[in-house]
C-alpha positions as CSV (number, residue, x, y, z in Angstrom):
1,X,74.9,103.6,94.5
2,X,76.4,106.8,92.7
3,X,76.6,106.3,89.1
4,X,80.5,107.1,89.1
5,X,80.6,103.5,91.1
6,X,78.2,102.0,88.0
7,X,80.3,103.4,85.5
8,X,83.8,101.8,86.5
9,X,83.5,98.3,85.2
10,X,82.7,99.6,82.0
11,X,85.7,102.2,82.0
12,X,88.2,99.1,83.4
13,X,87.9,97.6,80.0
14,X,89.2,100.6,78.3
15,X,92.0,101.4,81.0
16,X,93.4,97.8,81.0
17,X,93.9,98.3,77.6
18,X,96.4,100.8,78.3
19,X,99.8,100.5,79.6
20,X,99.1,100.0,83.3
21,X,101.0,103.7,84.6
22,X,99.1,105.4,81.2
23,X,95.9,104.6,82.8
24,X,97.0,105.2,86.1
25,X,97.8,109.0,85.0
26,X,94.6,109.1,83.1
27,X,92.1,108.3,85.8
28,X,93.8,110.5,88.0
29,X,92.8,113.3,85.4
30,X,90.0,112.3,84.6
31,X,88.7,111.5,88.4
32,X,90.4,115.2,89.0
33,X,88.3,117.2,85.8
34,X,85.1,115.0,87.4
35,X,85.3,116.7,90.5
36,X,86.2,120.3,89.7
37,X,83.2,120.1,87.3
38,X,80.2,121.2,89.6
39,X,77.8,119.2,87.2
40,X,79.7,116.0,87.5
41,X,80.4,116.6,91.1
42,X,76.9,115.6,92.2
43,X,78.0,112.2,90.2
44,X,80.0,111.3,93.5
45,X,78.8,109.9,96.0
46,X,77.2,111.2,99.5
47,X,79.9,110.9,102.7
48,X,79.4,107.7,104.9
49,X,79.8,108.1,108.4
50,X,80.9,105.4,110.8
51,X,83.3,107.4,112.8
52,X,86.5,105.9,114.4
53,X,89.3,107.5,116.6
54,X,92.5,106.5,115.3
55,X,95.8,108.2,116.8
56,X,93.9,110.6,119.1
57,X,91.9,111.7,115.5
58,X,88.2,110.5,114.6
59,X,88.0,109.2,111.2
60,X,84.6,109.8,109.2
61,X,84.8,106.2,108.7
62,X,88.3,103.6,109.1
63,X,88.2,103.2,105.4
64,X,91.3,105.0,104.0
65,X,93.6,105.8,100.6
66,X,97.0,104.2,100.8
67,X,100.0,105.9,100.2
68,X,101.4,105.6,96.6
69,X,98.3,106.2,94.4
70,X,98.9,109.9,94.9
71,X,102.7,110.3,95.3
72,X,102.5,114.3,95.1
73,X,99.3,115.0,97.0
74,X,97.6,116.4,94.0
75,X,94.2,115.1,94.2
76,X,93.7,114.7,97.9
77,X,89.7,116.7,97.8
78,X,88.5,114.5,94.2
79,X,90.5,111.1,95.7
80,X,88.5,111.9,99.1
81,X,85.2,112.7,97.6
82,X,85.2,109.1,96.6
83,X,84.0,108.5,100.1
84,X,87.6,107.3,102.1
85,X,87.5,108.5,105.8
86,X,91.0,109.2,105.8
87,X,93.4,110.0,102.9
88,X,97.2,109.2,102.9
89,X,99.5,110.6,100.3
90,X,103.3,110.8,99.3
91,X,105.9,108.7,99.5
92,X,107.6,112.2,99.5
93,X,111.2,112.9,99.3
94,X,113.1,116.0,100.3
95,X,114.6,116.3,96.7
96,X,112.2,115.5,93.3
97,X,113.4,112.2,91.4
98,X,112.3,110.2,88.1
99,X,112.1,106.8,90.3
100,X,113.1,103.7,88.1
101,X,112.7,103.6,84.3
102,X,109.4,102.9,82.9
103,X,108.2,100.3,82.2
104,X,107.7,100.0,85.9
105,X,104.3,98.9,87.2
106,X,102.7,95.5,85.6
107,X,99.0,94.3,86.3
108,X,98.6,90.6,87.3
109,X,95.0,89.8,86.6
110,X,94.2,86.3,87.4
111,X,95.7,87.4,91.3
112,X,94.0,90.9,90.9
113,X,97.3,91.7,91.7
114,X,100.1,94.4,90.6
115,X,104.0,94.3,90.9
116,X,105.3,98.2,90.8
117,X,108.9,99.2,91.3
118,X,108.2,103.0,90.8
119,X,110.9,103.6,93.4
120,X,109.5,107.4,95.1
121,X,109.1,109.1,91.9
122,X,108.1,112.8,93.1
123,X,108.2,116.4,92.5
124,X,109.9,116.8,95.9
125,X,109.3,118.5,99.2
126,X,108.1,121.9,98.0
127,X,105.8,121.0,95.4
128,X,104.5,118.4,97.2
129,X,103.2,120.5,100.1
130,X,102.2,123.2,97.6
131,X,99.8,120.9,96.2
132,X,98.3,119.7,100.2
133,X,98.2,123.6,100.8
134,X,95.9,124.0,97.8
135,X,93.3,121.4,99.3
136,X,89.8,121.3,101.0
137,X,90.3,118.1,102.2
138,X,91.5,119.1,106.1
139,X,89.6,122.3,106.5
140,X,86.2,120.2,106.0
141,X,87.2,117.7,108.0
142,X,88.8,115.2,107.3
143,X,92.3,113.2,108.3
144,X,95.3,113.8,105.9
145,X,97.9,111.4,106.2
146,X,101.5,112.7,104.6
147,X,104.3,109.9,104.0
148,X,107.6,110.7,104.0
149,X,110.5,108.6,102.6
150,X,114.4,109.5,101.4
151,X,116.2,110.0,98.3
152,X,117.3,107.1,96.0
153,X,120.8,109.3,96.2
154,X,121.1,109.6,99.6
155,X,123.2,106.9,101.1
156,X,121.6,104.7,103.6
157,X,124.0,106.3,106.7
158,X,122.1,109.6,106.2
159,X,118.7,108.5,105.6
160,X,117.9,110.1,109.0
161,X,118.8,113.4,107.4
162,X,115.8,112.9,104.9
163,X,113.3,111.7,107.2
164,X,114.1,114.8,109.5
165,X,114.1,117.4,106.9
166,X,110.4,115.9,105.3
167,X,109.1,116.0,108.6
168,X,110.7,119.5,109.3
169,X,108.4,120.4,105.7
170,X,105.1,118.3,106.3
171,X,104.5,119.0,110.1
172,X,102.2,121.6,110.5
173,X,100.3,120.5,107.4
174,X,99.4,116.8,108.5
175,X,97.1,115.2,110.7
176,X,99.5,112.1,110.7
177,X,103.0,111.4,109.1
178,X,103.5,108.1,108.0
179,X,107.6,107.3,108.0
180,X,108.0,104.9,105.2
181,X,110.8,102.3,105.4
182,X,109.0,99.3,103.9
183,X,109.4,99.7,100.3
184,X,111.4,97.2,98.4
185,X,111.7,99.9,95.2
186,X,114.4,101.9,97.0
187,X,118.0,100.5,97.6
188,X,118.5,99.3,101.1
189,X,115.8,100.7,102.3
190,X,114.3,98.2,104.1
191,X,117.8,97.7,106.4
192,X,116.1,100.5,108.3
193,X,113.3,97.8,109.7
194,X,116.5,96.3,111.3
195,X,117.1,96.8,115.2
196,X,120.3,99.8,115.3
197,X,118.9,101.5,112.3
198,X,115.5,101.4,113.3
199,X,116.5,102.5,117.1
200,X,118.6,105.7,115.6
201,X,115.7,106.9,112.8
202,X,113.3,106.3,115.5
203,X,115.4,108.2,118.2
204,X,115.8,111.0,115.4
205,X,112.5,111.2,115.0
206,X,111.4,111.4,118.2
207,X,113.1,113.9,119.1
208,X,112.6,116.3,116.4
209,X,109.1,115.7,117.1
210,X,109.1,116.9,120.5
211,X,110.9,120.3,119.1
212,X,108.6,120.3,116.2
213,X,105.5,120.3,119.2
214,X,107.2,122.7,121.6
215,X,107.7,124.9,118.4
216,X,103.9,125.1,117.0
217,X,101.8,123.9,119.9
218,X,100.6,120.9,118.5
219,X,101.9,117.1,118.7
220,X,101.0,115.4,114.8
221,X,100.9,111.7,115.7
222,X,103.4,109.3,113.9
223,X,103.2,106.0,112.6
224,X,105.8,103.3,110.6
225,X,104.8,101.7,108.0
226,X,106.4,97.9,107.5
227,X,107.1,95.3,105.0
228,X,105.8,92.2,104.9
229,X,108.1,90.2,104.8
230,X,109.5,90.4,108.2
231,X,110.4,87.2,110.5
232,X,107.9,86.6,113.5
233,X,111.3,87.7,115.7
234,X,111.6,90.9,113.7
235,X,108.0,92.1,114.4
236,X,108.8,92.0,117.7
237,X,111.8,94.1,117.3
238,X,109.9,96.3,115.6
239,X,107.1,96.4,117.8
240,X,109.5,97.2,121.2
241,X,111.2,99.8,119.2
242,X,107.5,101.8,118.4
243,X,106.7,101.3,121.9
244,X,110.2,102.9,123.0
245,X,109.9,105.9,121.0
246,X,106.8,106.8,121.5
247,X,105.1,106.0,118.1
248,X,101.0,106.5,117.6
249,X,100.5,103.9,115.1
250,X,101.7,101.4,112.6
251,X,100.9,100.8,109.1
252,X,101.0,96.9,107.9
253,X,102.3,95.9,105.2
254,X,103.6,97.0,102.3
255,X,104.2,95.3,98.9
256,X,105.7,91.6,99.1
257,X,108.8,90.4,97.1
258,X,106.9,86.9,97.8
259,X,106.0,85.5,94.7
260,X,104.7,81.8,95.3
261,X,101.1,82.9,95.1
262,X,101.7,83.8,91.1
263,X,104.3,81.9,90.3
264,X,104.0,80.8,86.3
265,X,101.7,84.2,85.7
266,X,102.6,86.9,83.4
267,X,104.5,89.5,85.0
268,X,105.5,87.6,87.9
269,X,108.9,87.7,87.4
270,X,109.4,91.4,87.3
271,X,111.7,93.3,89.9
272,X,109.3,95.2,92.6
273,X,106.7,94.9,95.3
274,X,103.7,92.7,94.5
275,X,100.6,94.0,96.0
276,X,97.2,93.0,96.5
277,X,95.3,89.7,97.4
278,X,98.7,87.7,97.1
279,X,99.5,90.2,100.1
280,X,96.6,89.5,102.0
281,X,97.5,86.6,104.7
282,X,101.2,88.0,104.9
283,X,99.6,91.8,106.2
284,X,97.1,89.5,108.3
285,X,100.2,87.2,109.8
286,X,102.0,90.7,111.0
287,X,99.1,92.8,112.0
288,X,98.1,89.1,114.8
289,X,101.7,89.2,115.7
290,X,101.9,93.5,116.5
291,X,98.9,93.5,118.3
292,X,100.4,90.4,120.3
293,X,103.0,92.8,121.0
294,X,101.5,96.4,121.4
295,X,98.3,96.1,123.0
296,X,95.3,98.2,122.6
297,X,97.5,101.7,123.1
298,X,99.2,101.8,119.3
299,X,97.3,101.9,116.3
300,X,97.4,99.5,113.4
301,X,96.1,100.4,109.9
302,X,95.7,97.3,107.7
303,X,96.6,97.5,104.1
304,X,97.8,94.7,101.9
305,X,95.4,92.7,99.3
306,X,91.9,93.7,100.0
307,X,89.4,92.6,96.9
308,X,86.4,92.5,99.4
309,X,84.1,93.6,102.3
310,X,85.5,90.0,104.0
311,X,89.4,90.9,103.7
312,X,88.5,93.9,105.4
313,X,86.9,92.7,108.3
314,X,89.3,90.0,108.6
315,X,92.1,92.6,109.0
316,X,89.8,94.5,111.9
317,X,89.2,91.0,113.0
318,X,93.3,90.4,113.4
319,X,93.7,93.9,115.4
320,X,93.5,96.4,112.7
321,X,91.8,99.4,114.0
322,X,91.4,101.0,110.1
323,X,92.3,99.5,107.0
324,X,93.7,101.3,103.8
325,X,92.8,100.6,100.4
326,X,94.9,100.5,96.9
327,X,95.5,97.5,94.8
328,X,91.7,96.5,94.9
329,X,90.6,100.2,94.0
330,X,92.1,99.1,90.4
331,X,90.5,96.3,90.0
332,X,87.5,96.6,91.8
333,X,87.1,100.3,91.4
334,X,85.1,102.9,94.2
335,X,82.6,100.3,95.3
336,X,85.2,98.8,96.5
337,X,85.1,101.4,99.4
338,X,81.3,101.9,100.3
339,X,81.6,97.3,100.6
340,X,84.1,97.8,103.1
341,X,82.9,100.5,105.2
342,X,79.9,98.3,105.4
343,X,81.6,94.9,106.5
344,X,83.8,96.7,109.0
């Protein structure tokens, strides 16, 4: 195992120490000056290949990065070299924003769990594909997934106009585009999971894809990425609506506003989305219910509280066709990743 893997446990103890966003920024750093060092380079560890066609793409492996540990795509090659098949970054927004007031993510240790209510803090549009254009990542290979979101500002009735104009922006510089509409850190976001709103962002989409292909010869597959916390009769909405419009994939879930599994914990109280095991049998409850729905045609990514090799299978066991990690990465750190590549 590479010694960057051996050497996390010990560096936990001195990042939990820290403000919980401090050490977030700091590993980011430090993972980044790691990997543009050639000497410490060789410290990460060699590609694992257990390839997987997802969305018409093959995958080096279905083991991926979840959206929101990189919101402006600025360490896609040093995140990757940790040895992720696929890499999804963003939430982006046409227009840079602060998000919410800091303090604004919280660590839950006893539930290896996190509650953040960041709420799409970015640099924007421009710098955000500035910084994809400046990576290795896709021209050796490898899947990029960009997520797209809108502005706090931007009231709900034009949220379409956002989605459009980021996918206008990330097209040509994707392999996927992940529309994000689960995220419970943005006001009223999540009314666009409901059944007119979904149908008209869906319709936009759609067809601004088709112009988007005509225009540069190539169709970038889409997926949705959902909450949670959905009823069993809104899944199905959901799941007609991707089917309807033509949608590759389908990214379940996101962070839970659930809290019985930490109820009485520090922390658990705080506004946001709680993430990690908590999350686990929720993710697993939606991802049954879509594959119920969709068949083998649409793709589902699994992401939502995986600590272990076993969550991972069990999401490929409930119709997952990859999984994403984020939550366990922090508590866990990289092994995490080489555990699950091996158990699924």
């Amino acid at each position: 195992m590479s010694l960057l893997f051996n050497a996390y446990p010990l560096a936990r103890a001195a990042l939990f120490s820290l403000d919980a966003e401090t050490a977030h920024e700091l590993t980011l750093r430090r993972l980044q000056q790691a990997y543009d060092c050639r000497h410490t380079r060789r410290l990460f560890p060699a590609p694992q290949s257990r390839h997987r066609e997802l969305m018409g793409l093959t995958l080096r492996n279905p083991v991926g990065l979840a959206a929101g540990l990189d919101k402006n795509g600025a360490h896609i090659d040093a995140l990757a070299a940790l040895g992720f098949g696929f890499v999804e970054v963003g939430t982006v927004t046409p227009r840079p924003q602060d998000g919410n007031p800091r303090p604004r993510l919280f660590r839950l240790p006893r539930a290896q769990a996190l509650i953040n209510r960041f709420g799409f803090n970015n640099l924007g549009l421009d710098a955000f594909i500035a910084n994809v254009r400046r990576s290795r990542f896709r021209q050796e290979g490898g899947i990029l997934g960009l997520n797209i979101g809108k502005n706090a500002a931007t009231p709900i009735e034009h949220a379409v106009d956002d989605y459009l104009k980021c996918l206008d922006g990330v097209y040509t510089h994707a392999d996927y585009v992940t529309v994000n509409i689960s995220s419970p850190n943005t006001q009223n976001l999540r009314a666009l999971q409901a059944g007119d709103e979904l149908t008209a962002l869906l319709q936009a989409l759609k067809t601004r894809r088709e112009a988007l292909a005509d225009q540069h010869g190539k169709r970038v597959p889409m997926a949705v990425k959902i909450a949670p916390d959905l009823s069993t009769e809104q899944v199905d909405v959901i799941a007609g609506l991707l089917r309807q419009y033509d949608m590759d994939g389908v990214i379940a879930t996101n962070t839970t506003l659930d809290r019985g599994a930490v109820q009485g914990l520090p922390h658990a109280d705080e506004a946001g989305g709680l993430s990690g095991p908590p999350v686990h049998e929720h993710s697993l409850k939606v991802i049954r219910r879509l594959r119920e729905r969709l068949g083998p045609a649409t793709a589902i990514i699994g992401v939502g509280g995986i600590a272990s090799g076993t969550q991972a299978r069990e999401k490929i066991e409930a119709g997952a066709d990859a999984i994403q990690l984020y939550t366990g990465l922090i508590y866990r750190g990289p092994a995490l990743i080489t555990e699950c590549i091996r158990a699924v």
